[in-house]
DRENFISE-543130 format. One record per residue (C-alpha): residue number from 1; x, y, z; residue in three letters. Coordinates in nm, 2 decimals. Layout:
N
+-----+--------+--------+--------+-----+
:   n :      u :      v :      w : res :
+-----+--------+--------+--------+-----+
: NUM :      X :      Y :      Z : ALA :
...
+-----+--------+--------+--------+-----+
//
This chain:
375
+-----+--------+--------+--------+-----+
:   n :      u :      v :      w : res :
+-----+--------+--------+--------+-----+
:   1 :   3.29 :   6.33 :  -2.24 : UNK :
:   2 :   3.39 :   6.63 :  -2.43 : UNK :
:   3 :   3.13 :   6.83 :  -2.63 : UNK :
:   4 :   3.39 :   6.86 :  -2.94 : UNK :
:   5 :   3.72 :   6.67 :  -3.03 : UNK :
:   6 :   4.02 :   6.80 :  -3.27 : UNK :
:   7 :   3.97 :   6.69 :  -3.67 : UNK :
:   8 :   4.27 :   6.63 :  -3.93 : UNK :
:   9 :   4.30 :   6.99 :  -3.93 : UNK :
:  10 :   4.39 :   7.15 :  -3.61 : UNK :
:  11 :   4.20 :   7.49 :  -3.66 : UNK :
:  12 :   3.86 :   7.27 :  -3.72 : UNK :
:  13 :   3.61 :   7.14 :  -3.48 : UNK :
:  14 :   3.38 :   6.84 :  -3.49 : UNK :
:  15 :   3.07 :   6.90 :  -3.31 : UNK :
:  16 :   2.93 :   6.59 :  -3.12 : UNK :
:  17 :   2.56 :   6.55 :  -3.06 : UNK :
:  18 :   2.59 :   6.64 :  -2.68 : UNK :
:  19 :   2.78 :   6.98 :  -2.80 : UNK :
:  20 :   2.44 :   7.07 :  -3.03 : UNK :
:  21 :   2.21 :   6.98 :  -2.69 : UNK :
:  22 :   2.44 :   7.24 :  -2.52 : UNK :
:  23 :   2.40 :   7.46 :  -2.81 : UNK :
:  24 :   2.01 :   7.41 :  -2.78 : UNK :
:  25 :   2.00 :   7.50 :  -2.45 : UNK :
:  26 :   2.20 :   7.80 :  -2.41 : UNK :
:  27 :   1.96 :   7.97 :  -2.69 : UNK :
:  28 :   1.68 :   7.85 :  -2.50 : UNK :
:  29 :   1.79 :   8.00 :  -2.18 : UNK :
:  30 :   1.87 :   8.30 :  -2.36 : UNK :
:  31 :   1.52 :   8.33 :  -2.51 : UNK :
:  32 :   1.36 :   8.28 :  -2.21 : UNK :
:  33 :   1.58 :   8.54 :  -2.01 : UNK :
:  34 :   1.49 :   8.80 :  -2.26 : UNK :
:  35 :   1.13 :   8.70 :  -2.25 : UNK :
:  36 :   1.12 :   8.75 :  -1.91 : UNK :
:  37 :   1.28 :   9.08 :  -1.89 : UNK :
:  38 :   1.03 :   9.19 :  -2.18 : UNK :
:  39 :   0.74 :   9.11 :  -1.95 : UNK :
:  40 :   0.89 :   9.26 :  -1.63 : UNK :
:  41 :   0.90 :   9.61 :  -1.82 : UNK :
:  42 :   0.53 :   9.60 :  -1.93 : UNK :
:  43 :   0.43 :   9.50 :  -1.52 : UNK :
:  44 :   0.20 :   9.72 :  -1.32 : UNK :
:  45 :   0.23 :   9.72 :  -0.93 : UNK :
:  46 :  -0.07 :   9.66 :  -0.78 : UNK :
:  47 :  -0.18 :   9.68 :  -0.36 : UNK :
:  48 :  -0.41 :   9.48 :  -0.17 : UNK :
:  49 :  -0.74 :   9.66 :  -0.11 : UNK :
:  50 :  -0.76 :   9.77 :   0.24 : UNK :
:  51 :  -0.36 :   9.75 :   0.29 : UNK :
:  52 :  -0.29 :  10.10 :   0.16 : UNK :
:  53 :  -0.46 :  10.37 :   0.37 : UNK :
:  54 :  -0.65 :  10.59 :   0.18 : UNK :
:  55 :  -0.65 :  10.97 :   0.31 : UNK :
:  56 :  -0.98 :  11.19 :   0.16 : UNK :
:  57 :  -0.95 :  11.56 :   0.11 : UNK :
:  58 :  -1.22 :  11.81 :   0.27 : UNK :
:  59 :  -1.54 :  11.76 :   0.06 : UNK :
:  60 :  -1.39 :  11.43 :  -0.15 : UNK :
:  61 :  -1.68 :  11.16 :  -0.21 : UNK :
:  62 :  -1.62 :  10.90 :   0.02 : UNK :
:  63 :  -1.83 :  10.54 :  -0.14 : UNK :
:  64 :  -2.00 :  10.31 :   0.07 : UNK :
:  65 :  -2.13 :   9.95 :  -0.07 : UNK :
:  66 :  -2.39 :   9.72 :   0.02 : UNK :
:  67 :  -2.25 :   9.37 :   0.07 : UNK :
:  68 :  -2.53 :   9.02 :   0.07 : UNK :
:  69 :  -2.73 :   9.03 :   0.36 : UNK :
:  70 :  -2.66 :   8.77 :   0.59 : UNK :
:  71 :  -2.90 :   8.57 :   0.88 : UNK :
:  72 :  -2.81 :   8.33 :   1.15 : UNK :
:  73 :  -3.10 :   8.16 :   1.14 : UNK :
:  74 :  -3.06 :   8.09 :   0.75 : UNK :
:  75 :  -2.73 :   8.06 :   0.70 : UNK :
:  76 :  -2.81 :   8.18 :   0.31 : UNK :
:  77 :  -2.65 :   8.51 :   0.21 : UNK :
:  78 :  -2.93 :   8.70 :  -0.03 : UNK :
:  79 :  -2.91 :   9.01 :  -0.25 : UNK :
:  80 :  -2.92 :   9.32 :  -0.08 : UNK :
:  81 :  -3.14 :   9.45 :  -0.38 : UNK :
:  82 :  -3.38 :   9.14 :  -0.41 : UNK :
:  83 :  -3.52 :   9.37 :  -0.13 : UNK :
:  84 :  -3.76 :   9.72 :  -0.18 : UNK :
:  85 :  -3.43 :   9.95 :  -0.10 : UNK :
:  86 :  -3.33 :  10.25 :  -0.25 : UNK :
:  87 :  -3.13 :  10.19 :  -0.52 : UNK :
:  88 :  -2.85 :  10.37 :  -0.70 : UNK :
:  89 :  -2.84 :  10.61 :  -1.03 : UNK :
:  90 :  -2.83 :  10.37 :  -1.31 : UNK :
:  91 :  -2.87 :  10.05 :  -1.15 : UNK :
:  92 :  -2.65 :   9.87 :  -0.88 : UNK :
:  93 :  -2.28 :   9.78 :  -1.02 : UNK :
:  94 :  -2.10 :   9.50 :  -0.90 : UNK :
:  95 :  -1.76 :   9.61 :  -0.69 : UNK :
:  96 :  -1.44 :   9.35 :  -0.80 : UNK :
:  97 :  -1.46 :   9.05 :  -0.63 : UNK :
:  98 :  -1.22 :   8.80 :  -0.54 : UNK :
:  99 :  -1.23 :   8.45 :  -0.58 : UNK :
: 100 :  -1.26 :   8.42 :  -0.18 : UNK :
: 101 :  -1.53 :   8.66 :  -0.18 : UNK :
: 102 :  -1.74 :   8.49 :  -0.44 : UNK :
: 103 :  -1.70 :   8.15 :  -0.29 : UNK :
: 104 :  -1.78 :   8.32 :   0.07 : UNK :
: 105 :  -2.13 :   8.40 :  -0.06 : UNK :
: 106 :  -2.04 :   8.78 :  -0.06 : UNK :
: 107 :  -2.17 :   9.03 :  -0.34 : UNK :
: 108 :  -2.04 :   9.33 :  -0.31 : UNK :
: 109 :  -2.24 :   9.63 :  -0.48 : UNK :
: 110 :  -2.28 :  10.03 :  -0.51 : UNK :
: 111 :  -2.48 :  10.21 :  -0.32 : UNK :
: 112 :  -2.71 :  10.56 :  -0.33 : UNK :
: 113 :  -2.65 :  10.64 :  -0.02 : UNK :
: 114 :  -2.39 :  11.00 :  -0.07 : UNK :
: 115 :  -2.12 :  11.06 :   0.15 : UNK :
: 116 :  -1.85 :  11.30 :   0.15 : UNK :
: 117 :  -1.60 :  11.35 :   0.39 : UNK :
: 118 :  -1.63 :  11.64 :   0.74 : UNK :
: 119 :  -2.03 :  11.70 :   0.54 : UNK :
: 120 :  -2.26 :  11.67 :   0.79 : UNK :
: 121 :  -2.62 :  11.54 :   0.63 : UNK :
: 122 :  -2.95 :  11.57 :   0.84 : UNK :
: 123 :  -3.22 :  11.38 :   0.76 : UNK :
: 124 :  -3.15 :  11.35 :   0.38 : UNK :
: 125 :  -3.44 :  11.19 :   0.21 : UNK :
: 126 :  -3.31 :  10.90 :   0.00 : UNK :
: 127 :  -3.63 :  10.78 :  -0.21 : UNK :
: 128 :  -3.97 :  10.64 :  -0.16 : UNK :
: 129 :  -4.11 :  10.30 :  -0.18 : UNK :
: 130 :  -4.44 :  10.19 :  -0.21 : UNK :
: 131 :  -4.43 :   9.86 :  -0.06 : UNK :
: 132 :  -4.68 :   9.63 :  -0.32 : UNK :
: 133 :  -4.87 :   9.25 :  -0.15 : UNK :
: 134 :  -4.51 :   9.06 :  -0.24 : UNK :
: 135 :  -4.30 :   9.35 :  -0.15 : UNK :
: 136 :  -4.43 :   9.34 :   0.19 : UNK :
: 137 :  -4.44 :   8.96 :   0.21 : UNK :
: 138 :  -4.05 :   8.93 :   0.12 : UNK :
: 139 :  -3.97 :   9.21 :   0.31 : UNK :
: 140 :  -4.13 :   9.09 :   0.62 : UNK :
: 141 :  -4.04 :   8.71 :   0.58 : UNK :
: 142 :  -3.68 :   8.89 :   0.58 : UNK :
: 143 :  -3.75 :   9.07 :   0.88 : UNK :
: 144 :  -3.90 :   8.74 :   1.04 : UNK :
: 145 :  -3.57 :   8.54 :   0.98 : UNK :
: 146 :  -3.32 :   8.77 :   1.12 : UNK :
: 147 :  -3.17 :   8.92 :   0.87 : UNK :
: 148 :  -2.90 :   9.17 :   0.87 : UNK :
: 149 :  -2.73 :   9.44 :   0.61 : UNK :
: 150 :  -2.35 :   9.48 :   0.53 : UNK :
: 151 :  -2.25 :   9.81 :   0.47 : UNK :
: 152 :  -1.89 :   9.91 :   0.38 : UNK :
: 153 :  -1.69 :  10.20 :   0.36 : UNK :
: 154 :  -1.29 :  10.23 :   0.28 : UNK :
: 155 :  -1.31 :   9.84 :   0.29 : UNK :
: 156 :  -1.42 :   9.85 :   0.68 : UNK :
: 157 :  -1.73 :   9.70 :   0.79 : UNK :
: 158 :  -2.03 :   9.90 :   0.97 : UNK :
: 159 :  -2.09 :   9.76 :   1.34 : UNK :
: 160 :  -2.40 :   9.75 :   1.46 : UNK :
: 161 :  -2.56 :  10.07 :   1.70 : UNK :
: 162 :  -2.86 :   9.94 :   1.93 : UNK :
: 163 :  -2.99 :   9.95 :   2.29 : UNK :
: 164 :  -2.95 :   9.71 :   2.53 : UNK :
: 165 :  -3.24 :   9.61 :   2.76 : UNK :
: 166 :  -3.15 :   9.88 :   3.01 : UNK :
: 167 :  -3.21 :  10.10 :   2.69 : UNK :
: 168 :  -2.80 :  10.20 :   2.71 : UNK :
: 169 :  -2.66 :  10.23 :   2.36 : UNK :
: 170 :  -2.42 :   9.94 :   2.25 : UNK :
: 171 :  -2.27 :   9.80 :   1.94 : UNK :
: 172 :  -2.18 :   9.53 :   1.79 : UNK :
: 173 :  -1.87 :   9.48 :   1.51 : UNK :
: 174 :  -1.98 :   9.15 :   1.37 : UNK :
: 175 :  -2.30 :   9.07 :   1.19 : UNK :
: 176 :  -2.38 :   9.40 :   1.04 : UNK :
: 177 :  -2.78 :   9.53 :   1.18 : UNK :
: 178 :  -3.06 :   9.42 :   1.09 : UNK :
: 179 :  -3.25 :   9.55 :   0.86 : UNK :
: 180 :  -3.63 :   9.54 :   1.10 : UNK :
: 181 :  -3.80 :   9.40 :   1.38 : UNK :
: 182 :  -4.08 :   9.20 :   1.50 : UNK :
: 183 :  -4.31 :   9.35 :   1.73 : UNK :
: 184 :  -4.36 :   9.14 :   2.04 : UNK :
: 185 :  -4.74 :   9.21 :   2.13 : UNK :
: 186 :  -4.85 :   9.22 :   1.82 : UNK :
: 187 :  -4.58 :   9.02 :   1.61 : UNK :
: 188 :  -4.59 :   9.26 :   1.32 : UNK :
: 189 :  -4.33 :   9.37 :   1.09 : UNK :
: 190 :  -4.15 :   9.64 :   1.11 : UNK :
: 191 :  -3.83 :   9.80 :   0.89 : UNK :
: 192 :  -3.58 :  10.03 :   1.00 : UNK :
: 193 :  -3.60 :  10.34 :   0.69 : UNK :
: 194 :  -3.34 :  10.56 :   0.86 : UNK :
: 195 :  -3.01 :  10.51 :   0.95 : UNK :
: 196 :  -2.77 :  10.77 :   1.14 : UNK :
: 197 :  -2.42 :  10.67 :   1.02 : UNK :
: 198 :  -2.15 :  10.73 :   1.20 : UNK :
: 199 :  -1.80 :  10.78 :   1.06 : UNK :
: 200 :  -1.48 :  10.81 :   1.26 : UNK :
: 201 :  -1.20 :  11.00 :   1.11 : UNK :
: 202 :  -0.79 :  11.07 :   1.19 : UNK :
: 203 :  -0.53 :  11.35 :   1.03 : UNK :
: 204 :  -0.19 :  11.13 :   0.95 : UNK :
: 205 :   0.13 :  11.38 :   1.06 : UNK :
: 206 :   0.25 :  11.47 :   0.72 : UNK :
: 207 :  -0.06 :  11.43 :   0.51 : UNK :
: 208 :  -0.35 :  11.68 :   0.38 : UNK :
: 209 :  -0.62 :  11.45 :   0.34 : UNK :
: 210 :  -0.82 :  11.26 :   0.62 : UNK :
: 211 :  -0.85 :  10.82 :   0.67 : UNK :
: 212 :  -1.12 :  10.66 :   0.80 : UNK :
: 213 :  -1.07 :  10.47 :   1.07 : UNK :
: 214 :  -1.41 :  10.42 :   1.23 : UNK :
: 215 :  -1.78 :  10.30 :   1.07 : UNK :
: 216 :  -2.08 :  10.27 :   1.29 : UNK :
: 217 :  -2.46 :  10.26 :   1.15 : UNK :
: 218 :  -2.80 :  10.29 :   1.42 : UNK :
: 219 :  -3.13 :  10.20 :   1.23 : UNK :
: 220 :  -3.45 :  10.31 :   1.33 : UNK :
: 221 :  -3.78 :  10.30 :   1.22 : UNK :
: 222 :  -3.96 :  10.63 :   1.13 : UNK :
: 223 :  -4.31 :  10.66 :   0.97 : UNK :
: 224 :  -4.21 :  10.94 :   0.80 : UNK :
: 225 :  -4.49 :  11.22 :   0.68 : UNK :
: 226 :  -4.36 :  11.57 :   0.49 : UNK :
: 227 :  -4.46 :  11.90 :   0.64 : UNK :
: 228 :  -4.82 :  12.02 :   0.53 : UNK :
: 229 :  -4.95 :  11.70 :   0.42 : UNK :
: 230 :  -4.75 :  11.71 :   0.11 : UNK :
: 231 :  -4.80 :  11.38 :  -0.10 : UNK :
: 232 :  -4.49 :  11.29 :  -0.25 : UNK :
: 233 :  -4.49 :  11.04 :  -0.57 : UNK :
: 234 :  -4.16 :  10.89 :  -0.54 : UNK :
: 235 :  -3.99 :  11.03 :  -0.90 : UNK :
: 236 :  -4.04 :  11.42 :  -0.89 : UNK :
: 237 :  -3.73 :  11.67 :  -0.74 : UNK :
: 238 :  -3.99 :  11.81 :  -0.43 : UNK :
: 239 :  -3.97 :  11.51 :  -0.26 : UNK :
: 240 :  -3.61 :  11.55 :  -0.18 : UNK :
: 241 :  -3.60 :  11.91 :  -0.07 : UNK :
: 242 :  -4.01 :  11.93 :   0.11 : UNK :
: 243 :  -3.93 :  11.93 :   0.47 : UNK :
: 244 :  -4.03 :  11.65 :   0.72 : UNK :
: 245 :  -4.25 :  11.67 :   1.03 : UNK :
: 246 :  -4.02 :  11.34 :   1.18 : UNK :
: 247 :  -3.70 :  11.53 :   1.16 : UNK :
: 248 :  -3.58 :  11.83 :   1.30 : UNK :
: 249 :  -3.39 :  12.11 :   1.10 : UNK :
: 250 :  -3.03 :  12.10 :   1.12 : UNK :
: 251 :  -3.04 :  11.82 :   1.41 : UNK :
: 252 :  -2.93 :  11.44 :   1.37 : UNK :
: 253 :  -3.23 :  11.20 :   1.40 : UNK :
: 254 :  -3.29 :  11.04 :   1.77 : UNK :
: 255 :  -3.47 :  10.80 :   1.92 : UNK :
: 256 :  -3.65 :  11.08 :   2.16 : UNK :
: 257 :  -3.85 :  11.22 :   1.88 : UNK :
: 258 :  -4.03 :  10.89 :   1.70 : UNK :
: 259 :  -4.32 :  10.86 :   1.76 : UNK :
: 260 :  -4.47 :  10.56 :   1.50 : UNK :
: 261 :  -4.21 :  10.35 :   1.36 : UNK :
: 262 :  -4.27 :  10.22 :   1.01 : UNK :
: 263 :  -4.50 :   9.96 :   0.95 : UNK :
: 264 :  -4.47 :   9.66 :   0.67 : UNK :
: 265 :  -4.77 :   9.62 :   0.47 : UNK :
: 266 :  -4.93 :   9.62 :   0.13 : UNK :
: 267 :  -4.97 :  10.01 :  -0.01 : UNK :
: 268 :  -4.71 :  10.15 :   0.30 : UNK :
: 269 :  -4.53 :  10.41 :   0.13 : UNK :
: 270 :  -4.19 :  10.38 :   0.28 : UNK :
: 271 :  -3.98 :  10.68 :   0.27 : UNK :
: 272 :  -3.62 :  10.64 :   0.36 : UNK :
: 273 :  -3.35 :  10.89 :   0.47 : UNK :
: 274 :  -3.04 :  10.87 :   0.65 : UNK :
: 275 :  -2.78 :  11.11 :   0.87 : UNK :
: 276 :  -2.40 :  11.14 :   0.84 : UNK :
: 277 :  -2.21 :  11.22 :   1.11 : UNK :
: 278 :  -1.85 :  11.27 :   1.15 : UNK :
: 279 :  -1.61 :  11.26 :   1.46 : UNK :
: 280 :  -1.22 :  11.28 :   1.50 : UNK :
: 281 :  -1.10 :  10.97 :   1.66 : UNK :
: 282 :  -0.73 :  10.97 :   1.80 : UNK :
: 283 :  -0.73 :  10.58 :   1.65 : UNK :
: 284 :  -0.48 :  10.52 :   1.37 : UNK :
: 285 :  -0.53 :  10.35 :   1.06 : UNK :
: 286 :  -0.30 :  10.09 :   1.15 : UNK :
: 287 :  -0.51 :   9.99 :   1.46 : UNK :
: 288 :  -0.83 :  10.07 :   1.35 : UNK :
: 289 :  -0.95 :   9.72 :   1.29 : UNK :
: 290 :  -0.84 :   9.60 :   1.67 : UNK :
: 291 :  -1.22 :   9.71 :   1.79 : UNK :
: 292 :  -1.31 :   9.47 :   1.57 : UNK :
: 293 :  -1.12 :   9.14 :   1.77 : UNK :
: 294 :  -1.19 :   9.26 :   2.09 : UNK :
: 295 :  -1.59 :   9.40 :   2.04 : UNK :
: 296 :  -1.47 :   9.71 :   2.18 : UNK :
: 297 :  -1.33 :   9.48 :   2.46 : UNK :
: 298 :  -1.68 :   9.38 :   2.56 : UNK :
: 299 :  -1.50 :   9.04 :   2.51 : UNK :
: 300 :  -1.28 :   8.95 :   2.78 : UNK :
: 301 :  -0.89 :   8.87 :   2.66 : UNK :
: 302 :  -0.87 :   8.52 :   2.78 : UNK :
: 303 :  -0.68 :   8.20 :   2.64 : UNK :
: 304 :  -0.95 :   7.95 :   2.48 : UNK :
: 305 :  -0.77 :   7.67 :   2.65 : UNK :
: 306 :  -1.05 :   7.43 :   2.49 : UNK :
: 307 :  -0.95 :   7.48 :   2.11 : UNK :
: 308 :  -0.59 :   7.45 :   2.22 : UNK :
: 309 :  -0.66 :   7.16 :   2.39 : UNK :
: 310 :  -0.87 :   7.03 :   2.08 : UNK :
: 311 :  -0.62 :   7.09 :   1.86 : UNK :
: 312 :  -0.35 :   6.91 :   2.06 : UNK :
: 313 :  -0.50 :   6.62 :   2.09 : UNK :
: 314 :  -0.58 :   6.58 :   1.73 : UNK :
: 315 :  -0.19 :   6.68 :   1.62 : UNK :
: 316 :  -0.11 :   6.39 :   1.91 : UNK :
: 317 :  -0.34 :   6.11 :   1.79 : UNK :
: 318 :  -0.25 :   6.18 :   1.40 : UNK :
: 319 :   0.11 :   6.15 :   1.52 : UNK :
: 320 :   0.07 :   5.86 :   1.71 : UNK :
: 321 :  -0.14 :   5.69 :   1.43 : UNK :
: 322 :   0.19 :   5.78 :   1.18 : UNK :
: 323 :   0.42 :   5.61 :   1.42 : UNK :
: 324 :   0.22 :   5.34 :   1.45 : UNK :
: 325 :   0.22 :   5.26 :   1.09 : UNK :
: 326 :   0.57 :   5.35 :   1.05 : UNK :
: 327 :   0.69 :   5.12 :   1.35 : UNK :
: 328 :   0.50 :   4.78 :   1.20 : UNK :
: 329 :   0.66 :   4.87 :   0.85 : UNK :
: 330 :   0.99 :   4.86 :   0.97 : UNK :
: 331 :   0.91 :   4.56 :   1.22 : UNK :
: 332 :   0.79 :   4.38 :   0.95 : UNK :
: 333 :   1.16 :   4.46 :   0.73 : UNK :
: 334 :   1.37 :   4.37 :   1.03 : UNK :
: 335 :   1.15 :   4.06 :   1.08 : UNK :
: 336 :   1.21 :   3.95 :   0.73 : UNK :
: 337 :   1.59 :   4.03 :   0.72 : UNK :
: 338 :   1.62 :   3.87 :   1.02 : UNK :
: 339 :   1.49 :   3.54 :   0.93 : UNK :
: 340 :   1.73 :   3.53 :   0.59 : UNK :
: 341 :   2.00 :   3.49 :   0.82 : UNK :
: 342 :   1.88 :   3.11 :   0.85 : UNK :
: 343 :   1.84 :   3.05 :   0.48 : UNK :
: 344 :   2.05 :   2.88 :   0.21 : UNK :
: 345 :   2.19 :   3.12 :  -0.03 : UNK :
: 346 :   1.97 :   2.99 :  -0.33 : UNK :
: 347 :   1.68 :   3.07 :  -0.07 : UNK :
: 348 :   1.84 :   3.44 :   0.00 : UNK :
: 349 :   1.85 :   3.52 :  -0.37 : UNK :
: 350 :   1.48 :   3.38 :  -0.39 : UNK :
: 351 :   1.37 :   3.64 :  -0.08 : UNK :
: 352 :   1.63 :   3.96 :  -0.19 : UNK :
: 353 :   1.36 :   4.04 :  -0.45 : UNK :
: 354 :   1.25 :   4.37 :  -0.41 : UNK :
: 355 :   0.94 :   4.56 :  -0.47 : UNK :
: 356 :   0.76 :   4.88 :  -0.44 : UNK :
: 357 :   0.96 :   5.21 :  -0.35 : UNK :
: 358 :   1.31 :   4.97 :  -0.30 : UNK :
: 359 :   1.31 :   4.94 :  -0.68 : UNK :
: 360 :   1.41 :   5.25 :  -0.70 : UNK :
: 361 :   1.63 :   5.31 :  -0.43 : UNK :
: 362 :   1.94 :   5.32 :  -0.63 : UNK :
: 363 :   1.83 :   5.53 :  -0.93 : UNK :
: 364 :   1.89 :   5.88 :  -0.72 : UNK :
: 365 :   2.21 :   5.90 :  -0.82 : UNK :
: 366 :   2.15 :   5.83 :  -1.17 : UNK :
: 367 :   2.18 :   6.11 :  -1.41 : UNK :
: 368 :   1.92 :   6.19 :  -1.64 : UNK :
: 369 :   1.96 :   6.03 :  -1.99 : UNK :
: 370 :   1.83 :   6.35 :  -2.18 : UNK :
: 371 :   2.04 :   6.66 :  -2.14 : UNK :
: 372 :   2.33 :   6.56 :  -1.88 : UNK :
: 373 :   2.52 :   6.78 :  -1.87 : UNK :
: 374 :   2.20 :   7.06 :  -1.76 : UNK :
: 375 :   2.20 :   6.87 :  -1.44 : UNK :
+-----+--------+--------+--------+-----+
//
């Protein structure tokens, strides 16, 4: 079929409907190609978060955010600030979050906490709380379930720094830390109001700035009480700069030096503060997330031969129930052919009646009856 034939007059063409469906598309094609280089031009590139490494300069503010605290007793993710925490300038401001993230239970929010990178802080008090009858009880119900925070920094979650029953420090990169304890005599609560965090760093050949490539946080509890029986009211400028007689000038918090950890409890005027500290790690950027698989290879590297073997054997039995169906279909067919053979031929044509799928068996050769030629 030809999309035009020859008229009376040689130099004049008769168009044929199939030559003005040809016409049709060719302007649509051409639409659409220009459309699409149109869009192409007004396209931003965009990266992954936590693909592209980030390097900070000496000094450059480097953000951390509070993710929903988690429990593994629970299983329910709640709101880091449905909690008596510090909270940020303004309010706390949801981070972007992802359609995996959201569906995950995750909530993923600014924090007050001010970090910049190679700045040492000591003992920096963050704000007070007083700590009113429901305050306490959600806090300490918290506390009572097992509940841990999820800090981030440069898209890298904090691990966990805590003592083992020999009292050697250990941590943990899953989980996050919790956010208190239970006492064991006395079964009171307890919250951890300081946090040293630790913050691993590494200088990229060829670059100026600095990535992080480690994130550690160790909470204690401190029942913190400012120098010369200063009073502090939670809101005035004083209260940031009045020196503490818990901490020690110029010195990261320890463990050595507590003496009363912070209790729970209606009109406890919580005061919390926090250390940054930095160290150069020879880790890359590229590897810095292999800690996290191996728990600082406190897990051994062996082959979980039961999962493969689970896994196997569910491929194998789905496979097997396939064939099975498969093999009585086609049983069935030959069983059916077969028997025709003994038939009369007004009995064949009675029995050659096809259904399902075979009725269309022969149609994939067919060409389309709209727009032929396009196919």
């Amino acid at each position: 079929i030809y999309p035009t034939h020859l008229a009376a007059n040689p130099n004049e063409l008769i168009t044929t409907p199939n030559s003005i469906a040809m016409t049709n598309l060719r302007n649509c094609l051409a639409k659409a190609t220009v459309l699409t280089v149109a869009i192409l031009k007004t396209c931003h590139g965009f990266y992954v978060p936590g693909v592209r490494p980030h390097e900070f300069l000496p000094g450059e503010e480097v953000p951390m955010k509070v993710n929903a605290m988690t429990s593994i007793h629970t299983q329910l993710p709640k709101d880091y600030y449905r909690l008596p925490f510090c909270r940020p300038t303004g309010g706390p401001k949801m981070a972007s979050e992802n359609l995996g993230e959201f569906l995950t239970g995750n909530k993923i929010q600014n924090s007050p906490y001010s970090i910049n990178m190679l700045r040492e802080v000591y003992c920096q008090v963050l704000c007070q709380v007083t700590l009113s009858k429901v305050d306490a009880h959600t806090l300490g119900t918290h506390i009572k379930y097992g509940y841990h925070n999820n800090w981030i920094i440069d898209n890298l979650p904090g691990a966990s720094v805590g003592l083992t029953g020999s009292g050697t420090a250990q941590k943990h990169y899953a989980g996050g830390f919790p956010i208190g304890f239970i006492a064991q005599d006395t079964k009171e609560a307890f919250v951890y109001n300081h946090v040293n965090i630790v913050l691993e760093y590494h200088n990229p050949e060829g670059k100026e700035g600095h990535r992080v490539v480690g994130f550690a946080v160790e909470p204690m509890s401190v029942a913190h009480s400012y120098a010369g029986g200063y009073v502090w009211d939670g809101e005035s400028s004083e209260g940031f700069t009045k020196p503490l007689d818990t901490c020690i000038a110029n010195s990261h918090m320890d463990r050595g030096i507590i003496e009363n950890y912070q209790r729970v409890a209606p009109g406890e005027n919580v005061i919390y503060t926090y250390d940054v500290m930095w160290k150069y790690s020879e880790t890359a950027w590229a590897s810095r997330w292999d800690v996290y698989l191996t728990e600082d290879h406190m897990v051994p590297a062996q082959v979980h031969w039961y999962s493969i073997t689970n896994s196997i054997l569910v491929v194998l039995f789905l496979s097997l129930l396939v064939v099975s169906i498969l093999v009585r279909n086609l049983r069935r067919d030959i069983a059916g052919y077969n028997a025709m053979a003994a038939l009369t031929d007004e009995e064949k044509e009675e029995e050659q009646e096809e259904s399902g799928w075979k009725l269309v068996h022969a149609d994939v050769f067919r060409p389309p009856s709209s727009f032929p030629m396009a196919y």
